[in-house]
N, C-alpha and C positions, 0 to 999 in steps of 0.2 A: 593151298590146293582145294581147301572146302568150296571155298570162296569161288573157286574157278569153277568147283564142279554145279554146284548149284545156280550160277550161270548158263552154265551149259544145257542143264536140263530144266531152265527160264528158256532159253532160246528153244530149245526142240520142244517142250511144251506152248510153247507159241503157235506152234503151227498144227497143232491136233484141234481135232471134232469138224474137219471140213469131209464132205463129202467127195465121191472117186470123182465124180461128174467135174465136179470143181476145181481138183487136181489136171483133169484131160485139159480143160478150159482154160489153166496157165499154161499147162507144157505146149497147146496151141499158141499161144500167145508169144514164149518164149523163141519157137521157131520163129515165129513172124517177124520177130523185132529182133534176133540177131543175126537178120539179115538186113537190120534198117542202117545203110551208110550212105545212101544218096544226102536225105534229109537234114542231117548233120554240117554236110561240109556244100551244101547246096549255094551259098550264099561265096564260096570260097570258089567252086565248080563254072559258079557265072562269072566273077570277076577274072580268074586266073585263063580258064582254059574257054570262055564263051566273051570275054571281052566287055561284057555291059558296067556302067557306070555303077553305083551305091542307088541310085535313084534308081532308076532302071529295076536294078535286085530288088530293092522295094516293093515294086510294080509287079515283079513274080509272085515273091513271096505275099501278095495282097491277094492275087491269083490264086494262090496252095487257098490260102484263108474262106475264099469266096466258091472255091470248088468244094472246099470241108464244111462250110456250112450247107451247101445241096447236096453233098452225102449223108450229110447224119440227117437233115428232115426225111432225105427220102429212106433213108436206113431205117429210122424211127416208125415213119408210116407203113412201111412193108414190114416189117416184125410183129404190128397189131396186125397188121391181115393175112399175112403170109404165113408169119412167123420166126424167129430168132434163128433159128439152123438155117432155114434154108439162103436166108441174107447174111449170114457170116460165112458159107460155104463160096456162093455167089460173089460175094466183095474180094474174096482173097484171090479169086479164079480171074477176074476181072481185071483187078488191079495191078497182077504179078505179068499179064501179058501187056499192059500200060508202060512198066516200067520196061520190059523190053523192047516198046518200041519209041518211048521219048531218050532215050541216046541218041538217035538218029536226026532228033528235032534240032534246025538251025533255024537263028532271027532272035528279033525279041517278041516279038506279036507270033508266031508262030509256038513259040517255047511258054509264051502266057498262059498260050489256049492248051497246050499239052500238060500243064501244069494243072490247071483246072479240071481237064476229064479226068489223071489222074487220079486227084482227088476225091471229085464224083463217086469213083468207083468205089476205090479204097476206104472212105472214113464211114461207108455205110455199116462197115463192119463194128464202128466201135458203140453205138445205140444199139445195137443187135447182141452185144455182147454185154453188157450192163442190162439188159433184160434176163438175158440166160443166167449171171449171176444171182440175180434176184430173184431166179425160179426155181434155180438149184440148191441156192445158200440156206441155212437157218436164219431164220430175224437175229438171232441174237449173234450170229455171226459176220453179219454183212461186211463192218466194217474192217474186221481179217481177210472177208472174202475177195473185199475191193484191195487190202493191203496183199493178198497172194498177188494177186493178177500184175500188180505195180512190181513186186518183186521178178517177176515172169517179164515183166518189161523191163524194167530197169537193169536184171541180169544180162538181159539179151543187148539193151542199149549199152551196157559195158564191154563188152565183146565189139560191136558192130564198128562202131567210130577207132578203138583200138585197130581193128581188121583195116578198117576202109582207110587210115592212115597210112598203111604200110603199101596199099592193095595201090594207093594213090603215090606214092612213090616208087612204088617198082614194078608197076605194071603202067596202068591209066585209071583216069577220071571214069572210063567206060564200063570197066569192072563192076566198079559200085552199080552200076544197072541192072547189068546181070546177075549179082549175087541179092538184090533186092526182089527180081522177079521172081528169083529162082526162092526164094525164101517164103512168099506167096502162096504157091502151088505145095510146098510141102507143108505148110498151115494145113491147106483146105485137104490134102491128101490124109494127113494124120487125125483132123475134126471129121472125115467123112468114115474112116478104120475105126477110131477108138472110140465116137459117143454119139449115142442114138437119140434120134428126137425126142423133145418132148413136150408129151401132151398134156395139154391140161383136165384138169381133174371136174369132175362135179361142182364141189365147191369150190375149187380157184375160177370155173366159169360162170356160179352163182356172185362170188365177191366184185369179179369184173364188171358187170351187171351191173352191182350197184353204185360201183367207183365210176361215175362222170364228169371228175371235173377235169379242167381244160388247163393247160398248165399257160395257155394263153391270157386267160383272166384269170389267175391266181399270182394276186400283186407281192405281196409277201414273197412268194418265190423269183416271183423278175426281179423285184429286189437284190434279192438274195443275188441272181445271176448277171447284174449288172454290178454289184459287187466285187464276183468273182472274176470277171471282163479286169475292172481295172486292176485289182493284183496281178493278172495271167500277164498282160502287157509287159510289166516288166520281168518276169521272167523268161518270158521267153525270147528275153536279149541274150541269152547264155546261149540259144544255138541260134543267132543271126549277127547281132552287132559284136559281143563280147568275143566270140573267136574271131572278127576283123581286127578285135582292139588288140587281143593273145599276139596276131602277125604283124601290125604296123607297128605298134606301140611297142610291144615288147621284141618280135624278130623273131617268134617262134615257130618252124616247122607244122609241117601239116600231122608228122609225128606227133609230135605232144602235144600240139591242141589234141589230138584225139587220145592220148593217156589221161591229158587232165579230163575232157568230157566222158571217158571212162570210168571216170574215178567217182564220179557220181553215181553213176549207175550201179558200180559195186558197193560203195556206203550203203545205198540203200539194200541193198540184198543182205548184208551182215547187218543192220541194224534198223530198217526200218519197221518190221512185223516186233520183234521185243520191244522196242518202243512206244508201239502203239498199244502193245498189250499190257505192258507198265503203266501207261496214260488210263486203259479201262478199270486197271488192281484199284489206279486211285482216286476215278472216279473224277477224272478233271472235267470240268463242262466242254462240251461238243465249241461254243463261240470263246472259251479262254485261249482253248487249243490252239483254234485259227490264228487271234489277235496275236499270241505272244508269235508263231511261225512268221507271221507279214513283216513285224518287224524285225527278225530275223531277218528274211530277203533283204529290207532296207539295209542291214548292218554289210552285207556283200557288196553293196556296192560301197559303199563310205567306204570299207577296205582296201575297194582298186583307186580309189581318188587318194586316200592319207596315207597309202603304204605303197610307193609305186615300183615296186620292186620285183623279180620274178616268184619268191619263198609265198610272197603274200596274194599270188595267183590264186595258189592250193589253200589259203586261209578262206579266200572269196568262195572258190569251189565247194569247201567242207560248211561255209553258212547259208550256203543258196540250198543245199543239199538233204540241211537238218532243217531248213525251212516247208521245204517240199514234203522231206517224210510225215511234218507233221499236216501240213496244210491239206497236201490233195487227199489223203483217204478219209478226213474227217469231210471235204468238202463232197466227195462222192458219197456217204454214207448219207450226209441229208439229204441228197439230191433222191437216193433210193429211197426212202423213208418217203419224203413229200410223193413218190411216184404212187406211194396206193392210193393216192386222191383219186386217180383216172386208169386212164391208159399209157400204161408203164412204157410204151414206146416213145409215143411223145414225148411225156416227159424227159426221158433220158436222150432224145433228140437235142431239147430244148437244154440239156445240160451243156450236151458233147456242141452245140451249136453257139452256145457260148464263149464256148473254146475256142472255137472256130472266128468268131467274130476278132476273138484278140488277136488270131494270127494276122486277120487283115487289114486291121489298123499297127498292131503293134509292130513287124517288122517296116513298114515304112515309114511311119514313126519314126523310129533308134536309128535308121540308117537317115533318113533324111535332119531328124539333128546331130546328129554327127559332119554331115555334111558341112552344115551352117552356123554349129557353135561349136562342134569339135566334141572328143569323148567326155571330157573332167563335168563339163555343166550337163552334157547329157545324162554323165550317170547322178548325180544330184539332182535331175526334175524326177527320175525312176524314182531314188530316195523319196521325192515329197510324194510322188505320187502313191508310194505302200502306205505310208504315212497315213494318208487321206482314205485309201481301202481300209486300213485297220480301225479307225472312227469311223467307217461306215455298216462297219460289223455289229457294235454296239446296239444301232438300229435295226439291222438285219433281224440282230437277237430276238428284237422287242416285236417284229412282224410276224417272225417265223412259232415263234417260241412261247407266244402268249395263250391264255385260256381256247382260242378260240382254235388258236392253229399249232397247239403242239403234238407232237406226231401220238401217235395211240402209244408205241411203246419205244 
């Protein structure tokens, strides 16, 4: 019973010394995204009930990728000038009446281009909101701060695919539209009631002043972001090609693909912020953290090739899952760090644009080898290719990490 309880007040002291601000700015977030069930079953939504080939889906989902990298530049440059409230207010206002009106989108060239405004709209919010973190947070908190916001998402993305599972069997595919727009509008409803802009200070507008660099020529970091490109690829087969494999391969309903994709989302909400706070008690380095998570990823797929069972679904599920808790908030923590070089919009443009980029090669990618060598060797070039991310951190290290460019604190 000790043992439990001092657990317990590990986990709840996990989550103390953030600011209210910062609270608002998950429970935003949390609406957002547990109303995200297009997203999830998108790839399932084209083949089932819009008819398009794996290629084809490809071609969309290259579309989401290429519409989220000209949301997050343009998100990014409007936050240095505009400012972070008013483009997270904006993006969610935008995007939630997008989703209301791509249900209605038939074709494939028509549903591309509705794919890509959407996006537009939508992802200028996430550089808008990785600023506001980093202007609300304490330094020495960042990387709890980045791990709330994940908890805030990943609670909400356990909920949504859950929902949109059921929502997609007993209603329609349409549903998820409207409970995504509609999820939108109460974001920006509750960001514009519960938290007031903010302004900067004297000195935060003296320090900006003297922070010019350009995260354009700052090589150490494209590094770093080209890097992060190749690990992002293969995960993010788990919401494009791995639920085609969950239904062909195994025969599973749109039900449990969306318990199992919930089941992430809830891992991380019970275990990903104590974990991360365990990794700070003990002091593990920011590039060990990463390297040991990639290989983690790697070990999730070797389990759907040597275990091909359904039990060993939920084994792949729980090592993509701990791989993730560890990877992404250390990976956003330097990302905010290297931001006081410049202009902290850019930068975290150039993070989320990252992101962005994997989404456009990476889901046509997975689906186009799948196509032509099938899952088993598809999911073994993912394998090499964590492989090859995880030696390239090493380097990363030695860019990011040396005399000349290690972060002040």
């Amino acid at each position: 019973m000790q043992a439990l309880a001092r657990a317990f007040r590990f986990y709840i002291g996990s989550f103390s010394g953030f600011r209210r601000e910062v609270w608002i700015l998950a429970a935003v977030t949390f609406v957002n995204r547990a109303g995200t069930m297009v997203v999830p079953f998108l790839s399932l939504y084209l083949t089932h009930s819009m008819g398009f080939t794996l290629p084809q889906v490809g071609w969309v989902m290259s579309c989401f990728g290429l519409g989220s990298v000209a949301g997050s530049w343009l998100g990014g440059k409007l936050s240095d000038r505009i400012g972070f409230y008013e483009v997270m207010v904006g993006a969610l206002f935008t995007s939630g009446l997008a989703f209301f009106c791509l249900q209605i989108v038939q074709g494939f060239w028509p549903f591309c281009a509705g794919v890509f405004v959407l996006m537009l709209l939508s992802d200028g919010f996430r550089p808008a909101l990785f600023v506001a973190i980093r202007g609300y947070s304490k330094p020495e908190n960042r990387t709890r701060a980045v791990t709330l916001l994940r908890l805030a998402i990943n609670l909400g993305f356990s909920l949504g695919p859950a929902i949109g599972g059921l929502i997609i069997t007993h209603v329609s595919y349409a549903g998820l539209f409207w409970m995504d727009g509609s999820s939108c509008w109460a974001a920006a409803g509750l960001l514009l009631v519960a938290l007031k802009p903010k302004r900067a200070t004297d000195e935060e507008k003296a320090q900006a002043a003297l922070a010019k660099g350009s995260p354009y020529r700052d090589r150490p970091y494209l590094f770093f972001l080209l890097t992060s490109i190749l690990i992002t690829i293969p995960f993010l087969q788990y919401f494009s090609t791995v639920p085609v494999f969950y239904s062909e391969v195994h025969g599973l309903n749109e039900s449990a693909i969306g318990l199992l994709l919930g089941a992430n989302g809830l891992l991380i909400f019970l275990l990903e912020m104590p974990l991360i706070k365990y990794c700070e008690i003990k002091g593990f380095s920011r590039f060990s953290i990463l390297r040991f998570s990639v290989v983690v990823f790697a070990l999730s797929f070797v389990v759907l090739n040597l275990f091909p069972v359904h039990a060993f679904l939920w084994v792949g599920i729980v090592l993509m899952t701990l791989g993730e808790m560890l990877n992404f908030p250390v990976m956003n923590r330097l990302a905010l760090d290297r931001s006081d070089r410049g202009q902290p919009g850019a930068y975290m443009a150039l993070f989320t644009i990252s992101w962005s980029v994997a989404h456009i090669f990476g889901h046509t990618m997975g689906l186009n080898l799948i196509a032509h060598i099938g899952f088993t060797a598809t999911w073994w070039f993912f394998t090499a290719m964590l492989l090859l991310g995880a030696g390239m951190l090493y380097f990363a290290e030695g860019l990011m990490m040396g005399p000349r460019n290690a972060p002040a604190s």
